[in-house]
N, C-alpha and C positions, 0 to 999 in steps of 0.2 A: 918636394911637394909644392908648386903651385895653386893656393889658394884665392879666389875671388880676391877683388879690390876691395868689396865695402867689408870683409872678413879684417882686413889689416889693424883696424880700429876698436874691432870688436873686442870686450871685455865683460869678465864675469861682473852679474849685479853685485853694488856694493854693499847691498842688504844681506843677500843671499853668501858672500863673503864673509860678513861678520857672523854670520851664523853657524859657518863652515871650520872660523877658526875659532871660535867661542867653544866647539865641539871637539876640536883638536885639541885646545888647551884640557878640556875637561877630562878626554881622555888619556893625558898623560899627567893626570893627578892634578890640575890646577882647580882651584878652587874659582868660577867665575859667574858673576851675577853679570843675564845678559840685556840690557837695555835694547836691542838691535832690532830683533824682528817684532814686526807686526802682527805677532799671533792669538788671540784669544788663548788665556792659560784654562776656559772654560772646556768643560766637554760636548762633543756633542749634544744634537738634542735626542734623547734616548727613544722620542717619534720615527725620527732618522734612520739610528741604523737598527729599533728592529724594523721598520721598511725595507733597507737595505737587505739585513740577514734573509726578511723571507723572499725578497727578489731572487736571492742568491739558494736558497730554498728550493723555488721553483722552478731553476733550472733558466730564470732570466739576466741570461750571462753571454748572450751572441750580439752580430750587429744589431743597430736601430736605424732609422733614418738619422742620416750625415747631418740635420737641424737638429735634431735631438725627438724624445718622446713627443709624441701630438700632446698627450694630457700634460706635461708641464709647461710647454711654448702657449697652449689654450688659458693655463691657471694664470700664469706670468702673465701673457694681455690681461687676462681679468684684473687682476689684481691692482694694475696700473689704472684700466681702466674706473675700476672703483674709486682708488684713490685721489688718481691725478685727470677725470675726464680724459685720459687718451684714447684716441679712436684705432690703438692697433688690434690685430686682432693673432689667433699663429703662425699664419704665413707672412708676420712682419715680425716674428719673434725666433730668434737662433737661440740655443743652448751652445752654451760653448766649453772649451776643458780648461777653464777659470777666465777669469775674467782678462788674464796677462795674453791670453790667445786669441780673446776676443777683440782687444786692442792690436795686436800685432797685424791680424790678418786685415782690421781696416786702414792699418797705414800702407799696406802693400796693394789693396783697391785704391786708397785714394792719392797716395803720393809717386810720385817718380821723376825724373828727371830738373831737381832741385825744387820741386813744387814743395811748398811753404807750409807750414804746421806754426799757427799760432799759438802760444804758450805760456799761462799764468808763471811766475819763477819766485820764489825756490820750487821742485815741483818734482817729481818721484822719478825714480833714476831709470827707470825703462823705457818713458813715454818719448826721449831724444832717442835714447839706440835703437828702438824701434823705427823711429822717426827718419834717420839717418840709415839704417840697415834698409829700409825699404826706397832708398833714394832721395828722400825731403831734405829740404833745411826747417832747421826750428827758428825761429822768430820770438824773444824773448818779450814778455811784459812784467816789470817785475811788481812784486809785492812788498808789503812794510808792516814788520811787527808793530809800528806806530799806530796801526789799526786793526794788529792783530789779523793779520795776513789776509784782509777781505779782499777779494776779488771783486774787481771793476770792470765793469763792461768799457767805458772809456780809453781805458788802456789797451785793453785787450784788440778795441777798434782802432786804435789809430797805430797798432801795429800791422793790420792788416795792408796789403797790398795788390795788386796785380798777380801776383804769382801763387797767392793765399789759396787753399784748397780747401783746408781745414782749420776750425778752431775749438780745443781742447780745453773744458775747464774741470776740475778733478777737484769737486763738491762735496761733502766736506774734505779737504785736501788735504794728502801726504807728502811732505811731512810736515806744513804748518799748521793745520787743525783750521785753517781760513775757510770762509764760507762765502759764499754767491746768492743775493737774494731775491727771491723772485723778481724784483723789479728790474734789476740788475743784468737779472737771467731772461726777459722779456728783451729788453734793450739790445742786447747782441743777438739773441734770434731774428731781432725785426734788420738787422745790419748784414748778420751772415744772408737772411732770406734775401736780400735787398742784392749781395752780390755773389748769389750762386754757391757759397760755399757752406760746405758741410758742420754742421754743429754737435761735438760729442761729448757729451757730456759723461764723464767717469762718477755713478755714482756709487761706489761701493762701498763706500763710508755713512750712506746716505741718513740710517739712522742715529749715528752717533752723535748726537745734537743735541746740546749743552745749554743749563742758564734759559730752560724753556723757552728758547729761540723757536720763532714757528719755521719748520721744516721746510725747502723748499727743494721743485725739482724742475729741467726741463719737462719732462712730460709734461706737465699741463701747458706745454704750449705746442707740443704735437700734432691737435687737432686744427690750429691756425697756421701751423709750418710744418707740413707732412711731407714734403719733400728738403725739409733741412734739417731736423731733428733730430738725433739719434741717443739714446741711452745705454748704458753698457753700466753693469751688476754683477753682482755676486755671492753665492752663496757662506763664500771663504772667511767674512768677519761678523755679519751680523750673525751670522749661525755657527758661528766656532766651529766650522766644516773644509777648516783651511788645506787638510790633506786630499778631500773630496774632487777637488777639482773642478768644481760646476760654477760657470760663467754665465753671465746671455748678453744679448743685446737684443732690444725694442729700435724700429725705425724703420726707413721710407723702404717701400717692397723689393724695389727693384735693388736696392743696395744688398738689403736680407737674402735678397735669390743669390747672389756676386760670391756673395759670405755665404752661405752654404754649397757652393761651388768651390770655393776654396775649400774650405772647410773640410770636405769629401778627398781632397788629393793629399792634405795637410793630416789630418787626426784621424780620419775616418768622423764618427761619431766620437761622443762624449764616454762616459762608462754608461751600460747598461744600469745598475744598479743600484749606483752613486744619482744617477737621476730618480729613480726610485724613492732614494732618500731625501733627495733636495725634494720631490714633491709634498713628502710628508712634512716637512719641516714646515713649509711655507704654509701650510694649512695646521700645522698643528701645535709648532714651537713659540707661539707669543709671550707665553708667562715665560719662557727660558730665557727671550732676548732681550723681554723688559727686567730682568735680574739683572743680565749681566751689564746693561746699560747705565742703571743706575751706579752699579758698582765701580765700574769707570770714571763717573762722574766723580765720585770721592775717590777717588785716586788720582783723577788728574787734580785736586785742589791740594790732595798732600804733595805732589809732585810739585805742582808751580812754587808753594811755600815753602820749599826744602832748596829749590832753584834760586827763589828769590833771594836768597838770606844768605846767598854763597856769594863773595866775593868775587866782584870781574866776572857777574853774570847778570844776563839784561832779560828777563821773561817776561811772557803775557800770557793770560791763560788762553788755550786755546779753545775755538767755539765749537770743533766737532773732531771729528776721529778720535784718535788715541795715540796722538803723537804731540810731542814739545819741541819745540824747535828755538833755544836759548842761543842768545849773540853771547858768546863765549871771545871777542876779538878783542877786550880791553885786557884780558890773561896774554896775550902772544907779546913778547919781550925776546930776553937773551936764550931763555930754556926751551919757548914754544914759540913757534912761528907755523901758524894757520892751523883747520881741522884735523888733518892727518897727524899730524903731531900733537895734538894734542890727545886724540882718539888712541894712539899708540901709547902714551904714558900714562891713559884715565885705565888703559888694560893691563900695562906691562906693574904700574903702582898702586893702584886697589885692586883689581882683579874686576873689572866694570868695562864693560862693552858698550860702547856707545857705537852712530853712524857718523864720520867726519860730515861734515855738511857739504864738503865740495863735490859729493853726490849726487847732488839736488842743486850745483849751483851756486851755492856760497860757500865761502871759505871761510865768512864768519861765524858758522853757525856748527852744532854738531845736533844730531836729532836722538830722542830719544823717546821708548815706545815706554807706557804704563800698563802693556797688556798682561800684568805680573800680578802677582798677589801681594798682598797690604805691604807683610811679613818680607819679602825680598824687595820691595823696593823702599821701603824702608831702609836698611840694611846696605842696601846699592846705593845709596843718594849719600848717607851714613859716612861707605869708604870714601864718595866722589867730592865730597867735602873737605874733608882728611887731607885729599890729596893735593886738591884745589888752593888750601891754606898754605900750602908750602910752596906755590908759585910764588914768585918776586917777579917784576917788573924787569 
């Protein structure tokens, strides 16, 4: 079988991996607490799927238009428009079938032929293979726990170049919990608009914002760079709707029309009835997401304090998501040498799943998700201690 070139490279996500063998181990009797995925251990919001059931009720279970329902691309502009004055409207609004498809299909509109993808770093393990799978090179700007992984527009600019098409900031970000702040995020709008290249901002984390930091997004700068803006969302964490599948992306028309042309060859439409749900949610699930948010909040401060207190571990609380990202590098000696190795005996010796960080980037670091209850991660931090102890130098 000859397969494509950029296929040579390709490789399962390393998130999606640990989740794969976490469920292997479990079914063949291992006992394992999984730190890996990024999933709300919440439920639905119960607005959701009875919407969904009676979608599915109804007999609303055929195609839809390749953008998605008109009434959730219409509620989604609004919704921006309320909060952040953006001027889209729903023919500048795609649904997509999660937000990982909504990113994939604009690295294949906007990249090809080693065009350049700017890139906040450490920084979530899809946004290069997509990057690279659709012809780009990525261009690195990195980040520093020293500030708690904030993302700089300076950096980000002066990696830019001639060949730059796009630049990517993933607010609040996986898997540092780094954050972008409006001022910050103003500054590289006025740079990308200044040369032509595209600004997308991954906000899917966007609520998870910590230490009553005031919230920021590009959208509010939409209406001043409407041909450089672009936002990409998701129903998948603030609504514990991660099986759901529902995406979108906001941004300038003519890209939106691009991406529903793809879109159509690529997925068809979204699910019928799964947008059904996402529409109930997004009008109906508030008190659901502000539960779970707070709830995070105390979990990520038990997480950092159970991090900190382990020896040959370097933490900082993170300002959003629900991810930690610990420099674990002053533990590699004779036993361990870099993440994977360490990721392999935090599994194979407490029974604890973590993400090696050279995932994301670094090979100092290993990431770990608190979207768990009190009680297991508790208990997971418990063995990773344990185990931690019994490293030597």
């Amino acid at each position: 079988m000859r397969l494509a070139e950029r296929a040579r490279t390709l490789s399962e996500s390393a998130t999606l991996r640990v989740t794969r063998k976490t469920a292997e181990l479990r079914a063949a009797g291992r006992e394992v607490i999984s730190f890996g995925a990024g999933e709300p251990d919440f439920p639905s919001p119960p607005v959701a799927i009875e919407a969904a059931r009676r979608a599915l009720a109804e007999g609303f279970t055929r195609y839809t238009a390749a953008a998605g329902i008109p009434e959730l691309r219409q509620a989604l502009a609004a919704r921006y428009g309320e909060r952040w004055g953006a001027p889209w409207t729903a023919d500048e609004t795609l649904i997509s079938v999660g937000a990982k498809a909504a990113l994939f299909q604009l690295m294949m509109l906007l990249l090809e032929d080693g065009g350049e993808l700017v890139l906040h770093m450490p920084a979530w393990v899809s946004f290069e293979a997509q990057a690279r799978f659709a012809g780009g090179q990525v261009v690195s700007a990195e980040t520093s726990v020293d500030d708690r992984y904030a993302i700089h527009a300076d950096t980000l600019i002066a990696a830019m170049g001639p060949r730059t098409r796009a630049v990517l900031v993933n607010t609040p970000c996986n898997p540092t919990g780094g954050v972008m702040s409006a001022g910050q995020l103003e500054r590289l709008a006025t740079a990308c608009a200044e040369r032509r290249v595209v600004l997308i901002a991954d906000e899917t984390y966007e609520r998870f914002v910590y230490d009553r930091a005031a919230a920021s997004s590009a959208a509010a700068l939409a209406a001043r760079f409407p041909e450089t803006v672009t936002v990409v969302g998701s129903f998948s964490k603030t609504y514990a709707m991660t099986g759901w599948r529902v995406g979108y992306v906001l941004g300038p028309r003519a890209l939106i029309t691009k991406l529903g042309a793809l879109q159509s060859h690529v997925t068809s439409n979204p699910t019928s009835f799964a947008m059904r749900g996402a529409l109930a949610a997004l009008s109906g699930a508030e008190d659901d997401v502000r539960r779970m948010i707070e709830a995070f909040s105390l979990r990520r401060d038990l997480v950092v304090d159970r991090l900190a207190a382990m020896p040959g571990v370097r933490v900082k609380p993170p300002a959003g998501a629900f991810y930690v990202l610990p420099d674990i590098s002053a533990l590699f000696g004779r036993r361990i040498d870099g993440s994977v190795a360490l990721a392999e005996y935090l599994l194979e010796t407490a029974g604890v799943a973590v993400v090696p960080g050279i995932a994301f980037g670094s090979d100092h670091h290993i990431r770990l998700s608190f979207a768990s209850a009190e009680a297991e991660l508790e208990t997971g931090l418990a063995r990773m201690a344990s185990a931690l102890a019994t490293l030597g130098p």
